[in-house]
C-alpha atoms as a printed R data frame, in Angstrom:
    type eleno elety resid chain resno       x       y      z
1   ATOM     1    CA   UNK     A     1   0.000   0.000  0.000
2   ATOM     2    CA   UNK     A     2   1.300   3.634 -1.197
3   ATOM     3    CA   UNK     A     3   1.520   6.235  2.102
4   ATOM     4    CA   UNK     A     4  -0.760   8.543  0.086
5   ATOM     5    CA   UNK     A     5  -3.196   5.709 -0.371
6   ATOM     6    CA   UNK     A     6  -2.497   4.491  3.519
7   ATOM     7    CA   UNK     A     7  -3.178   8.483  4.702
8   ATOM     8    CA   UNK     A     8  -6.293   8.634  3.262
9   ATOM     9    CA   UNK     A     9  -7.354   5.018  4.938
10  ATOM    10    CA   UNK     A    10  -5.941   6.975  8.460
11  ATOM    11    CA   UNK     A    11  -8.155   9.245  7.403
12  ATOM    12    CA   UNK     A    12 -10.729   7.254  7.111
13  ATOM    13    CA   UNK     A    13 -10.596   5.243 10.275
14  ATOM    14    CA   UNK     A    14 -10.266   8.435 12.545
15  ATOM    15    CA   UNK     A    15 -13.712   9.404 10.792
16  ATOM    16    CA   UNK     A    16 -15.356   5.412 11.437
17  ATOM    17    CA   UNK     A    17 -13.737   5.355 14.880
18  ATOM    18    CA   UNK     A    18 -15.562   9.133 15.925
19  ATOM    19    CA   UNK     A    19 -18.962   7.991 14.237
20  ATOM    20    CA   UNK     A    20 -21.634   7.721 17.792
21  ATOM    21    CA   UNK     A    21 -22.606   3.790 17.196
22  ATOM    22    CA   UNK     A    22 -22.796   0.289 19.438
23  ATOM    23    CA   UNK     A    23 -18.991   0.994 19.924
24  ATOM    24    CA   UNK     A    24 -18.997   4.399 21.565
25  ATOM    25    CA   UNK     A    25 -22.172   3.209 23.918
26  ATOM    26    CA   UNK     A    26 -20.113   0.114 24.410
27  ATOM    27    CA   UNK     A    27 -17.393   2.257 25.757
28  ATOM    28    CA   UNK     A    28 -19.027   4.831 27.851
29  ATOM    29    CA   UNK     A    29 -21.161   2.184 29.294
30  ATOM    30    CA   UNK     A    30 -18.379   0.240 30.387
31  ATOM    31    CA   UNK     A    31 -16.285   3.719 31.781
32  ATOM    32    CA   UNK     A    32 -19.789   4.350 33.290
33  ATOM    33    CA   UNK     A    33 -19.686   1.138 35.412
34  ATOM    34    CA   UNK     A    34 -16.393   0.188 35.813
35  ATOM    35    CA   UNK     A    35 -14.502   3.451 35.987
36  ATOM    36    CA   UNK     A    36 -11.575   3.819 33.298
37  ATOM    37    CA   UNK     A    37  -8.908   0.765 33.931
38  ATOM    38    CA   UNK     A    38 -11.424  -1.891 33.812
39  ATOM    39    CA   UNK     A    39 -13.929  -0.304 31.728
40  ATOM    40    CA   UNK     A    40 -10.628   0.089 29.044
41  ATOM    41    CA   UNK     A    41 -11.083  -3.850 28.385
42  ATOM    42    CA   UNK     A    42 -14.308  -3.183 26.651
43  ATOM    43    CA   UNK     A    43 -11.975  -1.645 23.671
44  ATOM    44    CA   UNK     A    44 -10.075  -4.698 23.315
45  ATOM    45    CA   UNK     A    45 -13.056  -6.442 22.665
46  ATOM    46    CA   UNK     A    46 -14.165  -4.019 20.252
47  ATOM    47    CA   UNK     A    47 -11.278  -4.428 18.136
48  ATOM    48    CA   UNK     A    48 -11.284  -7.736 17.925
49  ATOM    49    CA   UNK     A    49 -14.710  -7.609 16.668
50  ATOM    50    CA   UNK     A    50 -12.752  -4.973 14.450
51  ATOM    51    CA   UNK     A    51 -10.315  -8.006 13.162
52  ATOM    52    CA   UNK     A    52 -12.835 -10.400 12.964
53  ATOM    53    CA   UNK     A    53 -15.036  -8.491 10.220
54  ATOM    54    CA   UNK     A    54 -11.867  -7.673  9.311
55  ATOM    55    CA   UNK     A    55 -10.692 -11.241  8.501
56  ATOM    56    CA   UNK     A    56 -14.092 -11.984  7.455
57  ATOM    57    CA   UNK     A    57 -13.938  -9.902  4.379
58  ATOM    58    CA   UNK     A    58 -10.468 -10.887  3.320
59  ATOM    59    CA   UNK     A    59 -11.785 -14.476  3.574
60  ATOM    60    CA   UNK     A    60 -14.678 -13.632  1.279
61  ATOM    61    CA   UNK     A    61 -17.098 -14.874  3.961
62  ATOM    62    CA   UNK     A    62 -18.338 -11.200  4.355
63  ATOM    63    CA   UNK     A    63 -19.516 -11.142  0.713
64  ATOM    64    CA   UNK     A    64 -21.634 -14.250  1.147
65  ATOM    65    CA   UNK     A    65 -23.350 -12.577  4.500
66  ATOM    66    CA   UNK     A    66 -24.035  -9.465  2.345
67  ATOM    67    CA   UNK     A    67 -25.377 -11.682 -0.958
68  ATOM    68    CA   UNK     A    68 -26.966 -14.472  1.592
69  ATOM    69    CA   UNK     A    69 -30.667 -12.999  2.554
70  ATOM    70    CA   UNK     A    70 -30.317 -15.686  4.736
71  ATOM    71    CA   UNK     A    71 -27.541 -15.866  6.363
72  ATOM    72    CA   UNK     A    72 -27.496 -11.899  6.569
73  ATOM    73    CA   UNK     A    73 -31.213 -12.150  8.272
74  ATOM    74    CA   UNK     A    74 -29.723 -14.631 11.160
75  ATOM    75    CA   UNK     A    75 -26.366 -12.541 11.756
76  ATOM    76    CA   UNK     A    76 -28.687  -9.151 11.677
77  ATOM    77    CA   UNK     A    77 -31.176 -10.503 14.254
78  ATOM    78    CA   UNK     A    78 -28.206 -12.276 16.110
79  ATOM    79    CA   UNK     A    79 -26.996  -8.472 16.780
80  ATOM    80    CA   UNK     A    80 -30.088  -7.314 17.420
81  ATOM    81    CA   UNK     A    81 -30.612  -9.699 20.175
82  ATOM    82    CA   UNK     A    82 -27.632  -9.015 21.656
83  ATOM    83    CA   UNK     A    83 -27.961  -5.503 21.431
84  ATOM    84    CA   UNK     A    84 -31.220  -5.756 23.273
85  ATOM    85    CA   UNK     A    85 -29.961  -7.326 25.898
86  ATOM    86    CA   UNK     A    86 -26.765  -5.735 26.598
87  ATOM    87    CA   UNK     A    87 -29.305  -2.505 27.170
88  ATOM    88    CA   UNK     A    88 -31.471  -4.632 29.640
89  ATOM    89    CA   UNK     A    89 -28.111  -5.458 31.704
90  ATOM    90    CA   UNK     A    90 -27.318  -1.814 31.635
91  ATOM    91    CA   UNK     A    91 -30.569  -0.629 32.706
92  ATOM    92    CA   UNK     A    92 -31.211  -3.512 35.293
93  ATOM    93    CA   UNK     A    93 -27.118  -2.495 36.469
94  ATOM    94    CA   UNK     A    94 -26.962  -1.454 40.312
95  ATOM    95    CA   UNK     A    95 -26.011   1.940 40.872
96  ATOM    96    CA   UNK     A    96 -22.660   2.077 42.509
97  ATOM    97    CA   UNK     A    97 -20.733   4.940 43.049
98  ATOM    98    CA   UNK     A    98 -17.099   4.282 41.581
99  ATOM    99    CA   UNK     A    99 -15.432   3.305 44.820
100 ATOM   100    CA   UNK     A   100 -17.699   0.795 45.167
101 ATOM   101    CA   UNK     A   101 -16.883  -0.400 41.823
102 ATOM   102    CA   UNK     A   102 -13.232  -0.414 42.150
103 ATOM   103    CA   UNK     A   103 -13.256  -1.950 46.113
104 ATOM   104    CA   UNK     A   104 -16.037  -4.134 46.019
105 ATOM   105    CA   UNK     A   105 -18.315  -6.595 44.306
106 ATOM   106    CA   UNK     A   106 -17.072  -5.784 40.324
107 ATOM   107    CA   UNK     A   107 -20.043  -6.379 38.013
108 ATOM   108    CA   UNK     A   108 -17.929  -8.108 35.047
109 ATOM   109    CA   UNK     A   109 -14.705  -9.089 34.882
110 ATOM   110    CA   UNK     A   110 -12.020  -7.894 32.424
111 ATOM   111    CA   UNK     A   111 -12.615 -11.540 29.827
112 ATOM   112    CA   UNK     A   112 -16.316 -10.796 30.101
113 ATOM   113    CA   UNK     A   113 -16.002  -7.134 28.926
114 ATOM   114    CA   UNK     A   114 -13.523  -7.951 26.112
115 ATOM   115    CA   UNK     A   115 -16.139 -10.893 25.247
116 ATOM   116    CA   UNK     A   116 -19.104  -8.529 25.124
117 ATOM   117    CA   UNK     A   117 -17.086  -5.563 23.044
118 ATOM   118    CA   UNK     A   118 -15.896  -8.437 20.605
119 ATOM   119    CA   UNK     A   119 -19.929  -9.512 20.149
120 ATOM   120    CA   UNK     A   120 -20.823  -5.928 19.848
121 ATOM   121    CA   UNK     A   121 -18.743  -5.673 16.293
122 ATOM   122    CA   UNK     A   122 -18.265  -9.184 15.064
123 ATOM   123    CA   UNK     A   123 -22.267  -9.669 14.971
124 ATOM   124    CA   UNK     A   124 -23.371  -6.725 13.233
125 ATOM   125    CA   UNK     A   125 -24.018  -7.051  9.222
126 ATOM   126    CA   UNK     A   126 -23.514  -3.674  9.097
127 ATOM   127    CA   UNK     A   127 -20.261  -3.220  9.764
128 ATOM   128    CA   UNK     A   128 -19.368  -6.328  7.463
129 ATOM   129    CA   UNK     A   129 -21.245  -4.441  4.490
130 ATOM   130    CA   UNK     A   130 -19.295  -1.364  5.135
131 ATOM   131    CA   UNK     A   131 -16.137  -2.536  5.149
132 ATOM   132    CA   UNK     A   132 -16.922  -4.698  1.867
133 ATOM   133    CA   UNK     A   133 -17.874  -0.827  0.043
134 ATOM   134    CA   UNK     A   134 -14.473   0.985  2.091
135 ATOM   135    CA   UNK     A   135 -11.973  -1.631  2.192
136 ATOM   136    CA   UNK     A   136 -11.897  -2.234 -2.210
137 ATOM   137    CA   UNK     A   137 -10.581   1.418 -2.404
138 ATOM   138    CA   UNK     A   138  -8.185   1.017 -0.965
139 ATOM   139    CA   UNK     A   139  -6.653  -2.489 -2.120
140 ATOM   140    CA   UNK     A   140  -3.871  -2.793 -5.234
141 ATOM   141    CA   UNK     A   141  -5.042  -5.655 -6.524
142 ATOM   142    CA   UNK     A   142  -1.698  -6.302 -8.514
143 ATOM   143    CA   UNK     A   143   0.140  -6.628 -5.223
144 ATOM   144    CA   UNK     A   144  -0.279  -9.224 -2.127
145 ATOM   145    CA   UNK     A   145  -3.369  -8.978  0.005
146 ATOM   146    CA   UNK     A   146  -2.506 -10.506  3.120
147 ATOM   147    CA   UNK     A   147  -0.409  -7.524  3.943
148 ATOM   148    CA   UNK     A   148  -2.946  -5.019  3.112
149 ATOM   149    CA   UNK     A   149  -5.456  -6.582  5.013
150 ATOM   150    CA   UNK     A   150  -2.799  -6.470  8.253
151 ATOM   151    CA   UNK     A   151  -2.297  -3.101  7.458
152 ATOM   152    CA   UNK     A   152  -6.167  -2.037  6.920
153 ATOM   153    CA   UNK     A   153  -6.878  -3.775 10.426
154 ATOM   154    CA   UNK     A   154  -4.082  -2.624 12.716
155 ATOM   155    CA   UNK     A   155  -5.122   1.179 11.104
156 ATOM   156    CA   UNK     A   156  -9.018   0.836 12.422
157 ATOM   157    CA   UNK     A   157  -7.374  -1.084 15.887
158 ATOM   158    CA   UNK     A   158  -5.371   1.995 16.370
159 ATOM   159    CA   UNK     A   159  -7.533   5.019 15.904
160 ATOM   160    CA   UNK     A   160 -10.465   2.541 17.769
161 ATOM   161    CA   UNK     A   161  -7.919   2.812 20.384
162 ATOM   162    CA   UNK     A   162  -7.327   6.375 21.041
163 ATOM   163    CA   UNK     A   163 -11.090   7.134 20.356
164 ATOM   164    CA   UNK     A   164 -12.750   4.712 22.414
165 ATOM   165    CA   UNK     A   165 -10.062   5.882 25.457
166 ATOM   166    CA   UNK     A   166 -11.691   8.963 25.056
167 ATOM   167    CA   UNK     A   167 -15.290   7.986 25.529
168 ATOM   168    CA   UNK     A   168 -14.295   5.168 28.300
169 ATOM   169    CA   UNK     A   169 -12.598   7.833 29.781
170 ATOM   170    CA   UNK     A   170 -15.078  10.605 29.662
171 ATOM   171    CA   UNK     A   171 -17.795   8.104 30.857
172 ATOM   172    CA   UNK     A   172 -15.876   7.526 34.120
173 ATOM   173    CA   UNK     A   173 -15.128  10.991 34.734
174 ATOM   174    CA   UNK     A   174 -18.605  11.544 34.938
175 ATOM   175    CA   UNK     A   175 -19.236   8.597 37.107
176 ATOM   176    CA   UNK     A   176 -16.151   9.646 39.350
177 ATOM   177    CA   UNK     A   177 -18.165  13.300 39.992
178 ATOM   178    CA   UNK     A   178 -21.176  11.736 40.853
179 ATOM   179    CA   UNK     A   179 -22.085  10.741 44.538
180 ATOM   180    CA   UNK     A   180 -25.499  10.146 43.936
181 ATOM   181    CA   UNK     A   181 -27.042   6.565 43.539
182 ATOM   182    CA   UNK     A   182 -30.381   7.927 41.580
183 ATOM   183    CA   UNK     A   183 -28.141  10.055 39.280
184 ATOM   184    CA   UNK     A   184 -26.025   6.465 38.461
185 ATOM   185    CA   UNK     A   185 -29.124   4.770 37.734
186 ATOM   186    CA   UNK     A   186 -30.594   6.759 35.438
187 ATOM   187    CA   UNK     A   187 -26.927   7.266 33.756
188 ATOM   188    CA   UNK     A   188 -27.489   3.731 33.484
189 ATOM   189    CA   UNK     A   189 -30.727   3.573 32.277
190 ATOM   190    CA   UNK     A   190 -29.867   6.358 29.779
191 ATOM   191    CA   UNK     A   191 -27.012   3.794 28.429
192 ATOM   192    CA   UNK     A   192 -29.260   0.899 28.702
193 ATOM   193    CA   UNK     A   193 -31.599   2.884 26.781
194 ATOM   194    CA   UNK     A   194 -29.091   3.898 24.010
195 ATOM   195    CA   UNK     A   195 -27.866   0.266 23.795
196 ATOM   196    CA   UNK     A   196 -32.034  -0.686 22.940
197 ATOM   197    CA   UNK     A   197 -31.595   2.178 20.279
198 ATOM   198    CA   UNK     A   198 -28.842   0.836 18.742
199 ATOM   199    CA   UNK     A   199 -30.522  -2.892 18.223
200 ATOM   200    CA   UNK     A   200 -33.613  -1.254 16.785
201 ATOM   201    CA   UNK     A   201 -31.585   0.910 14.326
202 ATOM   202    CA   UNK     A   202 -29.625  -2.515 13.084
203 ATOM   203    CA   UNK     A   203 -33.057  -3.999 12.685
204 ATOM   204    CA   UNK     A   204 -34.251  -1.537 10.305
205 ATOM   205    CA   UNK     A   205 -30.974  -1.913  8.377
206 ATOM   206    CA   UNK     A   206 -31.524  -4.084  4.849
207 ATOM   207    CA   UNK     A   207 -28.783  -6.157  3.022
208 ATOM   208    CA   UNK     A   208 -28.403  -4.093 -0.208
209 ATOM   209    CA   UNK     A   209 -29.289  -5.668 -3.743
């Protein structure tokens, strides 16, 4: 990949990565309820939902999901679903201030956040059609792939790393100010909310003919 071909994908990503979606609720949610340093491990998860599309398009499985009406119904709904109930865990989440987050009962654990950030991108049809329409442009098809591909997926990890550090961290900030246990549940059940949103917005999205 040419750098002036490789600084417009930069571009690119940082303009995907700022984009308010599943991710950046994902993010604050989990700065929101587990403060920054634990909260961080929802990224990781994130991106390797990232990688997984990703790999899924270089593989040519993302083209099938995108021509299958079938197998693009099941992964849609699949996201959906889980969508859903992420924002019923959110809402139904017990309103702890963050010292009682960081010093006492912890509400997931660091492999279950990276679990449910990885879900959050690797089941969504969306982001699979996307990347088939982006990721051509930028592609010589005259030289190797495989390296492309690396390079196309450790771009969209990077800038997913810097912009999802902001919203984790922005989320805990505002937990951090806020003493109150009726202003953390409904901070939660704004979150929980948004997370509903977000699997009703992927249900009205249609595989493209």
């Amino acid at each position: 990949m040419e750098f002036a071909t490789w600084l417009t994908l930069f571009a690119a990503c940082w303009a995907i990565s700022l984009s308010p979606g599943a991710g950046a609720v994902a993010a604050m949610s989990a700065g929101l309820s587990h403060g920054f340093r634990r909260g961080y491990f929802m990224t990781f998860g994130l991106i390797l939902g990232i990688l997984t599309q990703v790999l899924f398009v270089s593989a040519g499985l993302g083209a099938l999901i995108a021509a299958s009406e079938t197998a693009f119904a099941f992964i849609k709904w699949a996201g959906v679903a889980y969508l859903v109930w992420l924002g019923v865990q959110q809402w139904r989440a017990p309103a702890r201030p963050l010292v009682a987050v960081d010093g006492g009962a912890i509400q997931a654990t660091r492999r279950q956040l990276v679990l449910r950030g990885w879900g959050i991108n690797a089941v969504n049809p969306k982001g699979t059609v996307f990347l088939l329409a982006v990721v051509p442009q930028f592609l010589d098809l005259a030289a190797p792939l495989a390296p492309q591909y690396v390079v196309i997926g450790a771009t969209l990890a990077f800038t997913d790393l810097v912009v999802m550090a902001g919203y984790t961290a922005l989320a805990a900030r505002v937990l951090a100010a806020l003493k109150s246990e009726s202003h953390i549940k409904a901070l939660n059940r704004v979150f929980g909310s948004l997370f509903v949103v977000a699997g009703a917005l992927l249900a009205t999205f249609k595989r493209s003919t």
